[in-house]
C-alpha positions as a Markdown table, in Angstrom:
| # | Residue | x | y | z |
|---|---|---|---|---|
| 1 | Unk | -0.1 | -124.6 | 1.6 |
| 2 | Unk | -3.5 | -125.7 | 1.0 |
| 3 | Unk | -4.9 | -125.6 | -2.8 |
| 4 | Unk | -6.5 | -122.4 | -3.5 |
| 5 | Unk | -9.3 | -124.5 | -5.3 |
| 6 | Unk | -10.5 | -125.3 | -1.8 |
| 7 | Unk | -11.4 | -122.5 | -1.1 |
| 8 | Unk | -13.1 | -119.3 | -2.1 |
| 9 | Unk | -10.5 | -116.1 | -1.7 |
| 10 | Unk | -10.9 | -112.8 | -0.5 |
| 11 | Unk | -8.6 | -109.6 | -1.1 |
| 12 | Unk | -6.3 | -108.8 | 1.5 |
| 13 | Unk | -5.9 | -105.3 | 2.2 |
| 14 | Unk | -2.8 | -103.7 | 2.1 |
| 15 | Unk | -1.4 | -103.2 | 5.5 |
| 16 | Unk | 0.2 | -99.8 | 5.1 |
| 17 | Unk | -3.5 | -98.6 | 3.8 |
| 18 | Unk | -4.8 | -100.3 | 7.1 |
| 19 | Unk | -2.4 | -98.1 | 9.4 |
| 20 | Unk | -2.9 | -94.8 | 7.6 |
| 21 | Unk | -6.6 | -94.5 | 6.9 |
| 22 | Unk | -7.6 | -95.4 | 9.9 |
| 23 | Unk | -8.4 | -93.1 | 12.5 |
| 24 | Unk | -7.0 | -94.5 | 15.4 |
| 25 | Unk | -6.6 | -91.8 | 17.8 |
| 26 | Unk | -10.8 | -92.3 | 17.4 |
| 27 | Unk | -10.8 | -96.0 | 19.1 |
| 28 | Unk | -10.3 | -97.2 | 22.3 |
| 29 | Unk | -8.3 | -100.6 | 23.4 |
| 30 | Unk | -7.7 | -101.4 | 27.1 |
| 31 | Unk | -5.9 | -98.4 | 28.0 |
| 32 | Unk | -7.9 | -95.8 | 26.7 |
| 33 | Unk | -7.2 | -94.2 | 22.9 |
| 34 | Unk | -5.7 | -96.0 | 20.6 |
| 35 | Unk | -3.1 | -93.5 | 19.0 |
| 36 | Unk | -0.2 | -95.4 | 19.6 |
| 37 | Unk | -1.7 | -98.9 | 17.7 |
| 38 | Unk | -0.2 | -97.7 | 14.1 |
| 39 | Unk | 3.6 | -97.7 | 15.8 |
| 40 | Unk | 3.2 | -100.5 | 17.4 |
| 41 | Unk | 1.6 | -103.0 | 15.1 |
| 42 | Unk | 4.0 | -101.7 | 12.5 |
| 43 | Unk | 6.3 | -102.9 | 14.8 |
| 44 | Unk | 5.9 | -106.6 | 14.0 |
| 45 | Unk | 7.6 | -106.7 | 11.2 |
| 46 | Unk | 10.4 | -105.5 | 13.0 |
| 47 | Unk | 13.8 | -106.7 | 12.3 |
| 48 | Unk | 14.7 | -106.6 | 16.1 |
| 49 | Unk | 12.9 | -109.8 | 17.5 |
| 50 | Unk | 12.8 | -108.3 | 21.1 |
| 51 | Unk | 10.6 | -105.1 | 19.3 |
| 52 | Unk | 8.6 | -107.9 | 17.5 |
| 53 | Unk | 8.0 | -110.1 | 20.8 |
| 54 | Unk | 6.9 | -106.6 | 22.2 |
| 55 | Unk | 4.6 | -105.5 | 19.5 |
| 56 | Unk | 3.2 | -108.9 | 19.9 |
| 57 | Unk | 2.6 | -108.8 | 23.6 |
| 58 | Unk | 1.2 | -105.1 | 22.7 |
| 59 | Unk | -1.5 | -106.6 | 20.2 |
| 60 | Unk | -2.8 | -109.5 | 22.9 |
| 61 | Unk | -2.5 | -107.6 | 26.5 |
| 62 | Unk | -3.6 | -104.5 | 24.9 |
| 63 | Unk | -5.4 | -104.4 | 21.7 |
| 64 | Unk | -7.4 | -108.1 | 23.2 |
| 65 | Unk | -6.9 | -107.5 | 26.6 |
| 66 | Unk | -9.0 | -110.1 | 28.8 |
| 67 | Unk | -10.4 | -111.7 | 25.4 |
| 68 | Unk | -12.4 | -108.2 | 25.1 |
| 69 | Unk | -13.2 | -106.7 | 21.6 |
| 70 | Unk | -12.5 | -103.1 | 21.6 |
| 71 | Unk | -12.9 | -100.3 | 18.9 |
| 72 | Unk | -9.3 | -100.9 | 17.8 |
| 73 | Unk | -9.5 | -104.4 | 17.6 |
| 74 | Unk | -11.2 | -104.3 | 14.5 |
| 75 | Unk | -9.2 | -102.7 | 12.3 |
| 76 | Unk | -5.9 | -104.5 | 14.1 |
| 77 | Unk | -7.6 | -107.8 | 12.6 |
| 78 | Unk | -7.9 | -106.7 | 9.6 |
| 79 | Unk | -4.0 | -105.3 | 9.5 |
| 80 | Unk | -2.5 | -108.7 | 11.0 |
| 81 | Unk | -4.6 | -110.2 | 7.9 |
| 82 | Unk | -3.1 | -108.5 | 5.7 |
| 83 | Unk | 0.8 | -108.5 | 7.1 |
| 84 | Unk | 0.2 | -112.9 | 7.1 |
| 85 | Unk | 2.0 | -113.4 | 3.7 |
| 86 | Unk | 4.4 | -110.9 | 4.5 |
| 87 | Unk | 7.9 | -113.5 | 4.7 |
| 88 | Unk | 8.9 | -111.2 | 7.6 |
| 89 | Unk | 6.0 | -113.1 | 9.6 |
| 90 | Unk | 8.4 | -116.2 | 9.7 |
| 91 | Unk | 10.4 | -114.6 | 11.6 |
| 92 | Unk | 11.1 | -115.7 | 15.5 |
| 93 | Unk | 9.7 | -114.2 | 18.8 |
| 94 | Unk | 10.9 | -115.0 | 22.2 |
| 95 | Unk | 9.9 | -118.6 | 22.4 |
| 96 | Unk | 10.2 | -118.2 | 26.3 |
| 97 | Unk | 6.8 | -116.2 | 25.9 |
| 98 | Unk | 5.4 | -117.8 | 23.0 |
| 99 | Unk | 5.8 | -121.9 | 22.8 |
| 100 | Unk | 6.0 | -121.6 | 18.9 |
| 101 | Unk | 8.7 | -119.1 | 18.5 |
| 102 | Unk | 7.6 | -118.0 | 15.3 |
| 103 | Unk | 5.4 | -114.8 | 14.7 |
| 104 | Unk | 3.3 | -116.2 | 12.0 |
| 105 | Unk | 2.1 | -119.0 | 14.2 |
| 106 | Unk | 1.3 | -116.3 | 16.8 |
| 107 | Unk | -0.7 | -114.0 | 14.6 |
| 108 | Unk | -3.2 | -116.8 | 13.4 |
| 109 | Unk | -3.3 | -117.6 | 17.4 |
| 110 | Unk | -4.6 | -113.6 | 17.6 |
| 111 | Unk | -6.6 | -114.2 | 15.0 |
| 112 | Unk | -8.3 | -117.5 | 17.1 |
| 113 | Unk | -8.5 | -116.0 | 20.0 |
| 114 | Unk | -10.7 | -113.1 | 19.0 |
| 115 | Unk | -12.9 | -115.2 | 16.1 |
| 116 | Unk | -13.6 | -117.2 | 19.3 |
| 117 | Unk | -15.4 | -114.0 | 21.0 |
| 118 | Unk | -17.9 | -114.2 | 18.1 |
| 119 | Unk | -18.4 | -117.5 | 17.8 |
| 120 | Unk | -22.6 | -119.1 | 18.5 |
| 121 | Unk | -21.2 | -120.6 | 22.0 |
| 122 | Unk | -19.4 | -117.0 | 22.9 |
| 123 | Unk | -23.8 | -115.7 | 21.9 |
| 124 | Unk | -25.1 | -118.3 | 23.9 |
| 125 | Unk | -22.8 | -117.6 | 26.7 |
| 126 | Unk | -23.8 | -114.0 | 26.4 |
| 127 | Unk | -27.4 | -114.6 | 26.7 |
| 128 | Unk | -27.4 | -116.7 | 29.4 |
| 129 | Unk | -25.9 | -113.2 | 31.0 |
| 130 | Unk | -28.5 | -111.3 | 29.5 |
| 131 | Unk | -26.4 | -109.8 | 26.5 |
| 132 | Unk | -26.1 | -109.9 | 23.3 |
| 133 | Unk | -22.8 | -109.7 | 20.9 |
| 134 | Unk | -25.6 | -108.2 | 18.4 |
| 135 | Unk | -25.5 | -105.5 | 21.0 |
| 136 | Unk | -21.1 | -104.7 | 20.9 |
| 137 | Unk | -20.0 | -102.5 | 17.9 |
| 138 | Unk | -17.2 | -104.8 | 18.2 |
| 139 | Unk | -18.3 | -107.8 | 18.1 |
| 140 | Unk | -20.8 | -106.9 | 15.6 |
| 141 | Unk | -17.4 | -105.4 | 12.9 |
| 142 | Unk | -15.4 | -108.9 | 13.7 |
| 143 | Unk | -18.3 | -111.0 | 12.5 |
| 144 | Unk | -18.2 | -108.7 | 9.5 |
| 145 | Unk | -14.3 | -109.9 | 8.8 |
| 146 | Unk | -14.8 | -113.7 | 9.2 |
| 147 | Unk | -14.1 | -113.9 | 5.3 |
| 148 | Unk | -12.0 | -111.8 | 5.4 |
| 149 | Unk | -9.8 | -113.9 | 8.2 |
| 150 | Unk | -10.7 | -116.7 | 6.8 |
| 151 | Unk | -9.1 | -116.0 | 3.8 |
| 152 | Unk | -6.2 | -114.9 | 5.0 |
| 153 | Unk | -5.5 | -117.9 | 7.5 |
| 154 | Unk | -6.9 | -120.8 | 4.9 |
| 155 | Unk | -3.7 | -121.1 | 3.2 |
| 156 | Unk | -1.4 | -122.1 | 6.5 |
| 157 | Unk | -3.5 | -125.1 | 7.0 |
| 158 | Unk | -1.5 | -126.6 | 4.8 |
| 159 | Unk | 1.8 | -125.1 | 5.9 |
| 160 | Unk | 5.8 | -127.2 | 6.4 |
| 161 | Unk | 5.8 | -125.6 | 10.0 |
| 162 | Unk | 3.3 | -127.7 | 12.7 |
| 163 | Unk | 3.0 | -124.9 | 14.5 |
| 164 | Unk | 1.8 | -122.8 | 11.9 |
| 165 | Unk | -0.3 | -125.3 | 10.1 |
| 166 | Unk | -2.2 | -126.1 | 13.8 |
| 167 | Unk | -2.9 | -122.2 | 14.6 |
| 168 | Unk | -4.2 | -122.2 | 11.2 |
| 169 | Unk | -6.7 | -124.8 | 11.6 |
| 170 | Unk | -7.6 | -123.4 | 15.2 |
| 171 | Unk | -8.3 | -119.7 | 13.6 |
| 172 | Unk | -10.2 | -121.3 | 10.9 |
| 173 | Unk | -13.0 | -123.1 | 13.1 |
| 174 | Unk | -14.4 | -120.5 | 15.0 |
| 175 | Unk | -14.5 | -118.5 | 11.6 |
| 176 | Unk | -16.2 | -121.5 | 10.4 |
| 177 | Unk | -19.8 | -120.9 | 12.4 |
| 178 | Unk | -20.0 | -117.7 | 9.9 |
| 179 | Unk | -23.0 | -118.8 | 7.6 |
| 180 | Unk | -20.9 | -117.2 | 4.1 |
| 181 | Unk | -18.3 | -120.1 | 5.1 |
| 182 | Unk | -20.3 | -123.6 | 6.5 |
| 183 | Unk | -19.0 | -124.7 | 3.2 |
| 184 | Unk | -15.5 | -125.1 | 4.0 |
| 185 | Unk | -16.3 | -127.1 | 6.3 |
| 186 | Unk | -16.1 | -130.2 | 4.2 |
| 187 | Unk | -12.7 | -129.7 | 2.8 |
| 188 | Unk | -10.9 | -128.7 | 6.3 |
| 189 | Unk | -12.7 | -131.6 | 8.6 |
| 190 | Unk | -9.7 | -134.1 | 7.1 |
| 191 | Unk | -6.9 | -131.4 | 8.3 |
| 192 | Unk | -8.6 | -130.7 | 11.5 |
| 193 | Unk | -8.4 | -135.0 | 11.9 |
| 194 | Unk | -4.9 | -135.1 | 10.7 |
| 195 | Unk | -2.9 | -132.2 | 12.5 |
| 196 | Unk | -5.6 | -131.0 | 15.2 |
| 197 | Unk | -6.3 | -134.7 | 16.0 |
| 198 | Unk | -3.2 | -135.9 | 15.9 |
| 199 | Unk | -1.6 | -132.8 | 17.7 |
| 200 | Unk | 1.5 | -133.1 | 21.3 |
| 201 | Unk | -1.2 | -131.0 | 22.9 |
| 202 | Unk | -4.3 | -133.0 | 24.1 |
| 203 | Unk | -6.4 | -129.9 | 24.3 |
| 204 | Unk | -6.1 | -129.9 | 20.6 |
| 205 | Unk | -6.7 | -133.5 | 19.9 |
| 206 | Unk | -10.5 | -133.6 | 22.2 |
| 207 | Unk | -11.3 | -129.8 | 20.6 |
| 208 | Unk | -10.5 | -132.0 | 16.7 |
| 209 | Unk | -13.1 | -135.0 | 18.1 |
| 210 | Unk | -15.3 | -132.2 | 19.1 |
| 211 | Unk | -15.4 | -129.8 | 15.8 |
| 212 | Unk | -15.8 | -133.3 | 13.8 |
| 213 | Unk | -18.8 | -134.4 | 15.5 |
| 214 | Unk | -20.4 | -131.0 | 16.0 |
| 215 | Unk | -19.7 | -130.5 | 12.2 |
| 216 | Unk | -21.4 | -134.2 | 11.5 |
| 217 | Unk | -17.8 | -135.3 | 10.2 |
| 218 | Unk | -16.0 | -138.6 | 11.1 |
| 219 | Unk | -13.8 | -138.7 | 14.6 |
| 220 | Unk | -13.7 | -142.6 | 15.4 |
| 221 | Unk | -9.9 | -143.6 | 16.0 |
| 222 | Unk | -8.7 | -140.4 | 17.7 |
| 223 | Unk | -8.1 | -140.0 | 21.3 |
| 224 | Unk | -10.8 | -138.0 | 23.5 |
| 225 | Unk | -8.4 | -137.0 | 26.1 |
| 226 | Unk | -10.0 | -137.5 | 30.0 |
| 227 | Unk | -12.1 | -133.9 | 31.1 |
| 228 | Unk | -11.2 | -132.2 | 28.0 |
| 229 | Unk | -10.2 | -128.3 | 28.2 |
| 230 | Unk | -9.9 | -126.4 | 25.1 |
| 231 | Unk | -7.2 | -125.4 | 24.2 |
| 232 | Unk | -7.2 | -121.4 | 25.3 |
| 233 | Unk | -9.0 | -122.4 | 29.0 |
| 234 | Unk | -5.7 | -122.5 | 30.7 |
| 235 | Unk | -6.6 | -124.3 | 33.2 |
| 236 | Unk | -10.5 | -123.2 | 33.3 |
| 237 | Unk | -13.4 | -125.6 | 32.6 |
| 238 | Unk | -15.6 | -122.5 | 30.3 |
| 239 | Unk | -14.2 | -120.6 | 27.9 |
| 240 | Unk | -14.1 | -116.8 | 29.4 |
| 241 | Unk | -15.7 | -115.3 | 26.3 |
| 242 | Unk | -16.7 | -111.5 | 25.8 |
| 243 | Unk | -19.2 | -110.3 | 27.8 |
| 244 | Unk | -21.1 | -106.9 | 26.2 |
| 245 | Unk | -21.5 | -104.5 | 29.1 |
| 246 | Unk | -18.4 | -105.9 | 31.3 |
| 247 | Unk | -15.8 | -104.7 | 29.3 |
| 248 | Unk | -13.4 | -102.0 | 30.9 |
């Protein structure tokens, strides 16, 4: 893992605290209330890996459906946080739905997935539409927790499992456009060169030449892959960020 003298920490909150105090029968994900998040996030720690692989498909198709931000997305974030150490994370999923086959890897890929909805592009986008994130509750909370995420994805940029150590780094740079953490920067450009540059998938390897040189950081001798895509477009040319306003 990567030296804790990096980088600045923040507390994780303890999961089971997460799950009871909130009121989640209150929030709203992409079916409606949000009652039933407490069963099934507990769910991913799951000895059974086809309950994990379902709690799992449960946090991204429901609590992040269509890369939207909902009420309940908030507080999910801050639970798979703080469940990131848990050595039950290491455990596998069903790698013909997941291409890393391990949970942990998958959790800091949540984690990614909704930073990027917050990110200054995912604004910009916005405002071209007329919107503002400033304007989504949502948006607005997940902001809040960039330290907080940070924190708790930081120390798997240094970890023995490639997938893990490459989700890390690709949760860690959207968090990185949060002005409490431009800092980091510095230390994590070498990582981003070394894994995210160097990385099988060539999504990965232009989005490393692109976070160096948008962060004024050194990217000669790595590969910028023809008409790079990042690496969540799937075979889009824009990033499909959240739109305030369109969500269902």
């Amino acid at each position: 893992m990567t030296s804790d003298s990096l980088f600045s920490s923040v507390g994780l909150p303890d999961p089971a605290n997460v799950l009871a105090d909130t009121d989640w029968a209150a929030l709203e994900h992409a079916l409606g209330s949000a009652a039933d998040a407490p069963a099934m996030l507990a769910a991913l720690l799951e000895a059974d890996q086809s309950i994990r692989t379902k709690a799992l498909r449960y946090l991204h198709g429901t609590l992040h459906h269509g890369n939207t931000l909902y009420d309940a997305t908030v507080p999910a974030a801050r639970y798979v946080a703080a469940i990131l150490p848990d050595p039950r994370t290491t455990r596998a999923v069903d790698k013909k739905q997941y291409d890393s086959g391990c949970l942990r890897a998958e959790l800091l890929a949540w984690i990614a997935s909704v930073a990027r909805e917050v990110t200054e592009e995912a604004e910009a986008v916005c405002q071209r539409d007329g919107h503002s994130l400033h304007d989504w509750p949502p948006a607005v909370a997940i902001q809040g927790l960039r330290p907080l995420l940070f924190s708790a994805s930081v120390p798997y940029t240094g970890d023995t499992d490639r997938h893990v150590r490459e989700e890390a780094l690709a949760a860690c740079i959207p968090l990185l456009d949060d002005p409490r953490l431009l800092h980091h920067r510095r230390p994590l450009a070498p990582l981003i060169r070394k894994d995210l540059g160097t990385s099988v998938f060539w999504q990965r390897r232009a989005w490393a030449v692109d976070t160096l040189e948008a962060w004024g950081k050194d990217a000669s001798g790595l590969e910028r892959p023809e008409n790079p895509l990042p690496p969540w477009a799937d075979g889009c040319s824009e990033e499909p960020p959240f739109r305030p306003g369109t969500h269902p």
